[in-house]
N, C-alpha and C positions, 0 to 999 in steps of 0.2 A: 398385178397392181392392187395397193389397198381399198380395198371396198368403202366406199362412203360412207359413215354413219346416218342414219336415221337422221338424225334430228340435224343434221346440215345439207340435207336435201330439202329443209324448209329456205333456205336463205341462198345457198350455193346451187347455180343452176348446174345440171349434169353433164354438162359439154367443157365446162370447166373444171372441172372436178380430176381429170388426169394433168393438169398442169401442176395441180398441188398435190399431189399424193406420195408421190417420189420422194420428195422433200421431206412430208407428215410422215413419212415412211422413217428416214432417215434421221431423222430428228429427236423419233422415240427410241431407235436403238440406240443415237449419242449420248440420249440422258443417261440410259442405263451403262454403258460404259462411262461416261463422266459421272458418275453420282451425280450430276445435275439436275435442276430443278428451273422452269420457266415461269417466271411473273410477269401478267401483261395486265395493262392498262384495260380499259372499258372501254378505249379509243381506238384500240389495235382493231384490224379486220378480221372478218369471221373465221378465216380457214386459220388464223394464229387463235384468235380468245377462243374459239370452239374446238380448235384442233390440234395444239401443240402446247397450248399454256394446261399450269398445275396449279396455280392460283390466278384468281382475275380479281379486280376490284379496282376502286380508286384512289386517288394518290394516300390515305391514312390508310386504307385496307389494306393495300400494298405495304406500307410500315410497318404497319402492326403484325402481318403475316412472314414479314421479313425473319423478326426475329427469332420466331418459331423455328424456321426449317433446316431439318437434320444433314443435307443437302451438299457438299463441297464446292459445287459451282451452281452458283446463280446468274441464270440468262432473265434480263430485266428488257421483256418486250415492253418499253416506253418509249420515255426521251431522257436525256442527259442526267438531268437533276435527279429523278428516279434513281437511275444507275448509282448515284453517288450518296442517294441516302440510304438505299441499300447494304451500300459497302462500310456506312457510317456507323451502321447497326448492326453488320460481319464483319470486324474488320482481319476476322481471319481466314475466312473465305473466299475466293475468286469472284467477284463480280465482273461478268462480259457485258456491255453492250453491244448487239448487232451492228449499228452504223454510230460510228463515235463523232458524226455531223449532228445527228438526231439533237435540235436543241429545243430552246422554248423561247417567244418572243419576249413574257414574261422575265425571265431570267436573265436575258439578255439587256434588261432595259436597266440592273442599278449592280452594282460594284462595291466589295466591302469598303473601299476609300469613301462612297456615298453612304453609306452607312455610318463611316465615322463622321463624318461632316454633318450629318442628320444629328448625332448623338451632340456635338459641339452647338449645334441651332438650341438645341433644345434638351439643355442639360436637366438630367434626372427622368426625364420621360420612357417609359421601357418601350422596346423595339419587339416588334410581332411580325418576322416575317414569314408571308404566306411559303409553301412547301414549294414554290413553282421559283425555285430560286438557287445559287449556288453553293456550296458548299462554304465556299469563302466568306458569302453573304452571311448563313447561318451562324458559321463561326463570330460573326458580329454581333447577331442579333439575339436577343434576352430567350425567346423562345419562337417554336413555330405554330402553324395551324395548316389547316388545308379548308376546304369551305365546305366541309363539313362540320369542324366544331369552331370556328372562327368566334363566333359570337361568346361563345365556352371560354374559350382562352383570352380575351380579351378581358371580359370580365373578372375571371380567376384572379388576375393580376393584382384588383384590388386600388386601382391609380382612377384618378380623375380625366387622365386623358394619354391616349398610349398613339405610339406609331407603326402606324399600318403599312409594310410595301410588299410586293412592289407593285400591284392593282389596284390601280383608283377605283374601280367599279365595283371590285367586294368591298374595298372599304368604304364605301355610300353605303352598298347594302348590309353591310354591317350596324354603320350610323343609325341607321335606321331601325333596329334591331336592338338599341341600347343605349343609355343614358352615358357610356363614357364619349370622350369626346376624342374623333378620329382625326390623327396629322396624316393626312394618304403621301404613295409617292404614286407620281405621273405612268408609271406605267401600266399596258394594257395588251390580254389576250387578244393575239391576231383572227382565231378565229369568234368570239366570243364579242368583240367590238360590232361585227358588221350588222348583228343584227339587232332589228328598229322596232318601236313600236306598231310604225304603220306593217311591219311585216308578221305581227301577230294577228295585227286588227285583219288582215288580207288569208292568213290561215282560216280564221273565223268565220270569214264570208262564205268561201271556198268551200270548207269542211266542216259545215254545222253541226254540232253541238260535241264539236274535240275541245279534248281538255288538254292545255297547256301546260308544260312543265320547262320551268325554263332553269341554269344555271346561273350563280350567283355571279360570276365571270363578265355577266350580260351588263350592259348599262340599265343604270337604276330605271330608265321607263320601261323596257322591256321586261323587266323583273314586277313591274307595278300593273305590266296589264299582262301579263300570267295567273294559269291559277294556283300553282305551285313553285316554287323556287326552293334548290337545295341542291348537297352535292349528286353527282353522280350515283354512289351508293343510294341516297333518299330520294331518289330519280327512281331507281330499281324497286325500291320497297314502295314508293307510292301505286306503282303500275300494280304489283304484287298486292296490294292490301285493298285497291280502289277500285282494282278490274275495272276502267273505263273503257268504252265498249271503242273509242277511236279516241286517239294521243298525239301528242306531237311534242318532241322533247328538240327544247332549244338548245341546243347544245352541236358537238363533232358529229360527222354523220354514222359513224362505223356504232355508235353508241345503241342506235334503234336499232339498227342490223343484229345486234347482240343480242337483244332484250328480247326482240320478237322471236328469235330461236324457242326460246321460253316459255310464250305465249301468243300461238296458233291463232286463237280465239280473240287476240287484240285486232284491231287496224292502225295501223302506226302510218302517221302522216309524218314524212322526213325533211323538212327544213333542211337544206343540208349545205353548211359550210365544214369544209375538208381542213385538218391538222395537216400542213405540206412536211413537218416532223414527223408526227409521229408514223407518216407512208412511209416515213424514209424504211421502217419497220417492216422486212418482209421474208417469208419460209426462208429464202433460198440464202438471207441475211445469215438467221439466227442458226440455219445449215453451219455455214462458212466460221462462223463464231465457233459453235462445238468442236468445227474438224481443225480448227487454227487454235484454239482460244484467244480467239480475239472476240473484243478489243477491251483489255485487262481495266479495271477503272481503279485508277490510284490517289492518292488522297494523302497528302503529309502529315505525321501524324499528329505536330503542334496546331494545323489548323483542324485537322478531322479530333483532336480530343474536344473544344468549344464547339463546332459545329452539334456533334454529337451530343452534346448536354441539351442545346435547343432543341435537338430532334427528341428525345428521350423525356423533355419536359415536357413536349406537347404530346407525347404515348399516355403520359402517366397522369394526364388528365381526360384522355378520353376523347 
């Protein structure tokens, strides 16, 4: 059996540790017979982000790393829309997703036909949609972001007032961040909604003198009684540059699990609302994927050439 790594014996207890090895066994000789290469999300669970991914990061880290890799098949440990930006940025390469249900409530919530209808409300206004969205979507829309450089591209644009979809909550906290003036659309992260402000004020009580880091995702009071707020990535580099001696990062749960791999020396308080997507994501998946290829992600190529220019817009701003 494969021997555990070190540094996943901080997070993975050792009773479980043969249910996955077979797989992490399995997975690394796939890649090397597939020339394949695994990118997962900062969401995925530890025995995938610690033990079977070749890049991790979040939804722009993942873009940007995208088009780097030498790679023939990319297995994109996410959810849907990942898979497809992936494939937007290779389009001559195999992109698999493990479970081709893996979706996003976000993405789920607005449709290019809503998109054009946005654009007829509000003619000349430039379209910004966030990365958590469709292919189809982007092919509508002027450019993207992810909420890491949201406030970046928003401004870049140069307009008086632009539109934000498909999260109302980044776009408050954006608003708020910036003198143009934000048209949101109604939709909203299912994990990233439920949490409140009273459930910060109630970590505080709990766990005196933790410092908060919360996701832009979050509704604007939650993000107002934080002491940090940013992507995932500036999640990572906060903890990394701040060493705060106990943490609590508002965000998916698998995220602390990640982080603390890293750093022993933290105490990570876990708030923890679960991604019921991106679970769909698991070894015995991204297995199945390598030995089938499945499940291929296609993309037509008069919508994936527009799509593509939004995605490439927002790389080449950073």
């Amino acid at each position: 059996m494969l021997a555990m790594p070190d540094r996943l014996a901080r997070i993975i207890p050792p009773l479980e540790w043969p249910f996955f090895a077979d797989d992490i066994a399995a997975i690394q000789r796939l890649k090397r017979e597939r020339n394949a290469i695994v990118l997962a999300h900062n969401y995925q669970t530890p025995e995938i982000f610690h033990g079977v991914a070749d890049i991790v990061g979040d939804s722009l880290a993942l873009a940007r790393e995208a088009v780097t890799v030498q790679a023939e098949v990319i297995v994109l440990a996410g959810v849907h829309f990942m898979a497809e930006t992936a494939k937007l940025l290779n389009p001559s390469r195999t992109v698999l997703i493990p479970d081709a249900e893996a979706g996003c409530s976000l993405a789920a919530s607005i449709t290019g036909a809503d998109v054009r209808l946005l654009r007829q409300r509000y003619p000349g206004v430039p379209v910004v949609a966030y990365v958590n969205t469709s292919a189809e979507v982007k092919a509508e829309s002027d450019i993207c972001c992810t909420s890491g450089n949201a406030v970046k591209v928003v401004e870049s644009l140069g307009a008086p007032r632009v539109i934000m979809l498909p999260d109302r909550y980044l776009a408050q906290n954006v608003a708020a961040e910036t003198q143009v003036e934000i048209i949101a659309w109604a939709g909203q992260c299912e994990v990233h909604e439920r949490f409140s402000a009273a459930d910060i004020a109630t970590l505080r009580q709990s766990h005196p003198g933790v410092i908060v880091l919360a996701h832009p995702e979050c509704p604007r009071e939650v993000v107002e009684a934080a002491d940090f707020a940013g992507s995932t990535a500036a999640m990572v580099g906060y903890v990394g540059t701040h060493r705060p001696a106990r943490v609590a990062l508002v965000t998916e749960c698998s995220m602390a699990d990640n982080v603390s791999v890293d750093n022993p020396d933290i105490e990570f308080v876990r708030p923890c609302n679960l991604c019921p997507h991106m679970k769909r994501i698991t070894l015995p998946k991204i297995r199945l994927a390598l030995e089938t290829m499945s499940h291929a992600v296609t993309i037509p190529e008069a919508l994936a050439g527009r799509a593509r220019r939004s995605v490439e817009r927002m790389i080449s701003i950073g």
